[in-house]
N, CA, C and O of each residue as an XYZ file, in Angstrom:
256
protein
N    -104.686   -144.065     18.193
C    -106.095   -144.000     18.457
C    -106.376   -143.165     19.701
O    -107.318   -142.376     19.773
N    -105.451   -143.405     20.724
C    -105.569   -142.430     21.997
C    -105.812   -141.099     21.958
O    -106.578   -140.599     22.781
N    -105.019   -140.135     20.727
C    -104.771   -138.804     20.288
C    -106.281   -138.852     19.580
O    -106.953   -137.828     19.703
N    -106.794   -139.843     18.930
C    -108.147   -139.504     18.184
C    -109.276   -139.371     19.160
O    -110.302   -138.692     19.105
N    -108.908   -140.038     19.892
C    -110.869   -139.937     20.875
C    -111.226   -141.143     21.418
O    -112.359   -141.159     21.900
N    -110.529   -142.262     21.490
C    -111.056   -143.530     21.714
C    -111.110   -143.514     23.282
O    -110.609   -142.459     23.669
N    -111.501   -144.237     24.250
C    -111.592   -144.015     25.350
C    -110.500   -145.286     26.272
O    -110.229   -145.439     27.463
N    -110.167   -145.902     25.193
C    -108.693   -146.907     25.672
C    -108.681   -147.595     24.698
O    -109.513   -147.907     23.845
N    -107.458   -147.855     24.926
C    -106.774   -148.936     23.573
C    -105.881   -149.984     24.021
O    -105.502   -150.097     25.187
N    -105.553   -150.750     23.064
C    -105.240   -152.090     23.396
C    -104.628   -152.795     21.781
O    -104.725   -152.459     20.600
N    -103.954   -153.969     22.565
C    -102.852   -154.652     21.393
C    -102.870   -156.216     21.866
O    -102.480   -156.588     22.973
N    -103.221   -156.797     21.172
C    -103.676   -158.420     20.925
C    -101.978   -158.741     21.247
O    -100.948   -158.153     20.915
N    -102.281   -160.087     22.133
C    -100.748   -160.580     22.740
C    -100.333   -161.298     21.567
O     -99.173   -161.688     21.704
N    -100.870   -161.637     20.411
C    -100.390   -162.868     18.953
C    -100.393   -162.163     17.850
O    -100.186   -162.766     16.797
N    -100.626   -160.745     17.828
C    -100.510   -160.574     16.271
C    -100.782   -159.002     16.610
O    -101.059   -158.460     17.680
N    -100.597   -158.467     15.285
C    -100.400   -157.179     14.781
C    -102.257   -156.832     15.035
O    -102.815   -156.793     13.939
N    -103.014   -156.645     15.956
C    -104.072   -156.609     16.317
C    -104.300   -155.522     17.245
O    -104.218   -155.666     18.465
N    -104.642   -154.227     16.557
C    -105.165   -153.445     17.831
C    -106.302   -152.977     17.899
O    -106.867   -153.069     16.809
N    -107.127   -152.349     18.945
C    -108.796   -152.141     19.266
C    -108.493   -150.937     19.856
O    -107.434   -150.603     20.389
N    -109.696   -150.200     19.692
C    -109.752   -149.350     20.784
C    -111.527   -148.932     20.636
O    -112.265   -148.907     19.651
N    -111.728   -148.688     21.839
C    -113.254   -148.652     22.747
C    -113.931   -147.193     22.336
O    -113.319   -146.157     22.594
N    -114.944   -147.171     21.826
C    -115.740   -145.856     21.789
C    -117.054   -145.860     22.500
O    -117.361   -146.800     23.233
N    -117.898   -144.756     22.287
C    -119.350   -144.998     22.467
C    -120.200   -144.361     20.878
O    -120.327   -143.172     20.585
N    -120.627   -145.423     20.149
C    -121.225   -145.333     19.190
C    -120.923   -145.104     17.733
O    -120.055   -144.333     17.324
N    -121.764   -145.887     16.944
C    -121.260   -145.875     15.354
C    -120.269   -144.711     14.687
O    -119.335   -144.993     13.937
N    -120.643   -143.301     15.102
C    -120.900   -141.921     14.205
C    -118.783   -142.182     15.105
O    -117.701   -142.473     14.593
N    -119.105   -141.951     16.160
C    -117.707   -141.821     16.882
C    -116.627   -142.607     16.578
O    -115.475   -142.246     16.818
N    -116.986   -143.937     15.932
C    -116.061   -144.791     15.861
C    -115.478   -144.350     14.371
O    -114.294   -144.082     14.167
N    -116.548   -144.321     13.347
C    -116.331   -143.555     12.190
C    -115.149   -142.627     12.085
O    -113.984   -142.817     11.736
N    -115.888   -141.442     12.544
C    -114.680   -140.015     13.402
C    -113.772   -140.930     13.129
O    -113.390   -141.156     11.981
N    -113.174   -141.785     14.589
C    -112.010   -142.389     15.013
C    -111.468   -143.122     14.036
O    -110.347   -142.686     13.772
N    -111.741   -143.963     13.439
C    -111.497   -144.831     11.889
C    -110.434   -143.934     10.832
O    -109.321   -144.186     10.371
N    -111.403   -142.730     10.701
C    -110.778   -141.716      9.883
C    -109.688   -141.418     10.084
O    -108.858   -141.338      9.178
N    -109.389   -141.145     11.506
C    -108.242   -140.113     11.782
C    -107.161   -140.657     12.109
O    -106.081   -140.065     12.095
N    -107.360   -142.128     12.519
C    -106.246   -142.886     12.576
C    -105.817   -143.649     11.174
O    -104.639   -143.827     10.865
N    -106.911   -144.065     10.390
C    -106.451   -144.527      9.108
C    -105.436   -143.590      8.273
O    -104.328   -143.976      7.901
N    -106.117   -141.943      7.963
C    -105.211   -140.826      7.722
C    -103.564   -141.396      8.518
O    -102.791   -141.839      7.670
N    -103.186   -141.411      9.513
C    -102.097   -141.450     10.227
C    -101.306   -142.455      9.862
O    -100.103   -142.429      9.602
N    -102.199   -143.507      9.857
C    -101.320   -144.881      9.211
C    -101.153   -144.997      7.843
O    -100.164   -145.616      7.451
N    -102.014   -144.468      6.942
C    -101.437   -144.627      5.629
C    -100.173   -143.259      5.124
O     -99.369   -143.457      4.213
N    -100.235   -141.899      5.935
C     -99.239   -141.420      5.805
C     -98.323   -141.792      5.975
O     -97.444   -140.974      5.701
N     -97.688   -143.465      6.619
C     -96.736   -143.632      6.912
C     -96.403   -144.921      6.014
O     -95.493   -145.734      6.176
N     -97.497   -144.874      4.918
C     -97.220   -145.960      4.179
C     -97.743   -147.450      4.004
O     -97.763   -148.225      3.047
N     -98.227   -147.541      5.541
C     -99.373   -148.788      5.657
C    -100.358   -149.100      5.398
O    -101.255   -148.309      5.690
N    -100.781   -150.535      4.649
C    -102.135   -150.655      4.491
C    -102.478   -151.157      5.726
O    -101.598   -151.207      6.586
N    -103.706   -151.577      6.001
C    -104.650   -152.436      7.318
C    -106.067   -153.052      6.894
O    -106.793   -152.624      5.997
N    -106.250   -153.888      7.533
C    -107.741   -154.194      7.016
C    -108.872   -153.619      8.979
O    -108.667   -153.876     10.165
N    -109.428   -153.202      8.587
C    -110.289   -152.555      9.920
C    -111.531   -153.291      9.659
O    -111.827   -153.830      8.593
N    -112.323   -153.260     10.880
C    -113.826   -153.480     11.299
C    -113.912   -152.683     12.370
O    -113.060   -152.410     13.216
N    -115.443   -152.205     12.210
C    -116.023   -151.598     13.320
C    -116.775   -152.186     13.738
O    -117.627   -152.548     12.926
N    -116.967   -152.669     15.237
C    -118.095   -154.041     15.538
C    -118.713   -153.490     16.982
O    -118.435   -152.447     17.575
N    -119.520   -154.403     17.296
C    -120.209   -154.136     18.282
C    -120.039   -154.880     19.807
O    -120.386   -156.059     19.752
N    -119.604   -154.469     21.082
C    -119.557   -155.300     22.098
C    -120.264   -156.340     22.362
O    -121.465   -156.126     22.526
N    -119.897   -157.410     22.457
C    -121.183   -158.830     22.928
C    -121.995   -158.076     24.221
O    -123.222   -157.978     24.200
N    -121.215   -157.579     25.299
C    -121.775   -156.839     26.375
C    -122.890   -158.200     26.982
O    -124.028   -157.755     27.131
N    -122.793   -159.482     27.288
C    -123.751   -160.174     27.629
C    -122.095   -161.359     28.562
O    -120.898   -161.583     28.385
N    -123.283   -161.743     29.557
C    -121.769   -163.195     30.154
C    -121.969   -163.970     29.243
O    -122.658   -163.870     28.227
N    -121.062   -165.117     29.807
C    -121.015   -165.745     28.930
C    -122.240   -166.813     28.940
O    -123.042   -166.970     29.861
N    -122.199   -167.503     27.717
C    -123.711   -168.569     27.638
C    -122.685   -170.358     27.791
O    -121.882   -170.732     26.936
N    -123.045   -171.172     29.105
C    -122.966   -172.784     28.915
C    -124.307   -173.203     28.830
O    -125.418   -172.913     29.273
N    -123.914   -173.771     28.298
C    -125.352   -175.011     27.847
C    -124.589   -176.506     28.021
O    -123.711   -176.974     27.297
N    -125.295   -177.180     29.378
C    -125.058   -178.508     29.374
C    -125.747   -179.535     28.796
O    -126.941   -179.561     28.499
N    -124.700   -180.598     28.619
C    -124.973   -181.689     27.858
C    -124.895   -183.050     28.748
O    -123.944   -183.270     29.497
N    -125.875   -183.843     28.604
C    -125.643   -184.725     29.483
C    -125.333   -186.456     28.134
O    -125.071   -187.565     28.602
C-alpha cells in the first residue's frame, strides 16, 4: 500500500489485518485497485472495506 499512495500503513497485532490511511473516497479507490492487482497476482484472495475515520474522542455516558 506504501508504493500505492497511502499516507501510512499498519498491521493489526491478532490477525492477518492491514489498513492504510488516505484522504478521500476517489483516493482510497485508486489505492484499493492497485494493491488488490498486487495481491491477487500472487494468488490471494482478501475481503477489503473502505470506511470512514470516527475522527471524534471518545463518548462515556454515566450510569448511576
Amino acid at each position: 500500500m506504501l508504493r500505492n499512495g497511502v499516507y501510512g500503513a499498519g498491521q493489526s497485532s491478532w490477525g492477518p489485518t492491514v489498513y492504510g490511511v488516505v484522504e478521500g473516497y476517489s483516493k482510497a479507490r485508486r489505492v484499493l485497485a492497485k494493491t488488490l492487482a498486487e495481491i491477487q497476482s500472487k494468488g490471494l484472495d482478501v475481503v477489503y472495506y473502505i470506511v470512514r475515520a470516527r475522527n471524534k474522542g471518545v463518548l462515556l455516558k454515566y450510569i448511576d
